[in-house]
N, C-alpha and C positions, 0 to 999 in steps of 0.2 A: 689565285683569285679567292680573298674570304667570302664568305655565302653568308656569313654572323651566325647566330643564334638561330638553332632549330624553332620553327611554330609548331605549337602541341596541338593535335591532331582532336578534334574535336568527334566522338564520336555521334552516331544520329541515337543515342541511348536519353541525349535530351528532348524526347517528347511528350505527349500528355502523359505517358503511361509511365514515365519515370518522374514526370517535374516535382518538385523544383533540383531533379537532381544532375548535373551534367557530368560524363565520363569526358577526360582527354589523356590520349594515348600521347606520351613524349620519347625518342629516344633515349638510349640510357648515356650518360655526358662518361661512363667510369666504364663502362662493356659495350663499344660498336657492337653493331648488330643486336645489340637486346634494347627492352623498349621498359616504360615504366607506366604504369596506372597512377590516375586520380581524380578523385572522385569533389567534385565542389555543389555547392547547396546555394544557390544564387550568387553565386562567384566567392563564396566563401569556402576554405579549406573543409574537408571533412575529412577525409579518409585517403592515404596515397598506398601505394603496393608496399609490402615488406621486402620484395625480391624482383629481379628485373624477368622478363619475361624472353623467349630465345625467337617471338616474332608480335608483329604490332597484334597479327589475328589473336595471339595465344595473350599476350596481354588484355585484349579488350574480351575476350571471354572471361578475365578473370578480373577484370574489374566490371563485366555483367554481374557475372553471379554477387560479386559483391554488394552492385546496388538491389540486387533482389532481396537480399538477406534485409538490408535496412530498411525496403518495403514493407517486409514480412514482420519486420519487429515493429512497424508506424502501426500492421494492422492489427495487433497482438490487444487483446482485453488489457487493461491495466488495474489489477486490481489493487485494494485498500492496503494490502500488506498484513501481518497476522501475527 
């Protein structure tokens, strides 16, 4: 019996306190049992993992800290340049 195509696992990382940024956790199609990150900016690509992760948890820690980083850089001074 085919089951088709995995559905990428949408974490709850899309809320106010992330928007406009959504995490979805997918399994990995090349490593059963490993999972993959990525990271979309209103359904547009931004950012996917460089490496598959050995559980969905450990993956979406590490596509958390990812989006925090890109948080961290939105709230960064920008300055003139010198």
């Amino acid at each position: 019996m085919a089951l088709g195509p995995p559905v990428p696992y949408i974490s709850p990382m899309s809320t106010s306190e992330t928007y406009p940024y959504a995490l979805e956790i997918q399994p990995c199609d090349k490593r059963p049992g490993q999972f993959w990150w990525t990271i979309r900016e209103r359904g547009r690509l931004l950012e996917r993992a460089m490496s598959s992760a050995p559980s969905r948890e450990e993956a979406e820690r590490s596509g958390t800290k990812a989006i925090a980083r890109m948080l961290e850089q939105e709230h960064q001074p920008r300055g003139r340049g010198r």
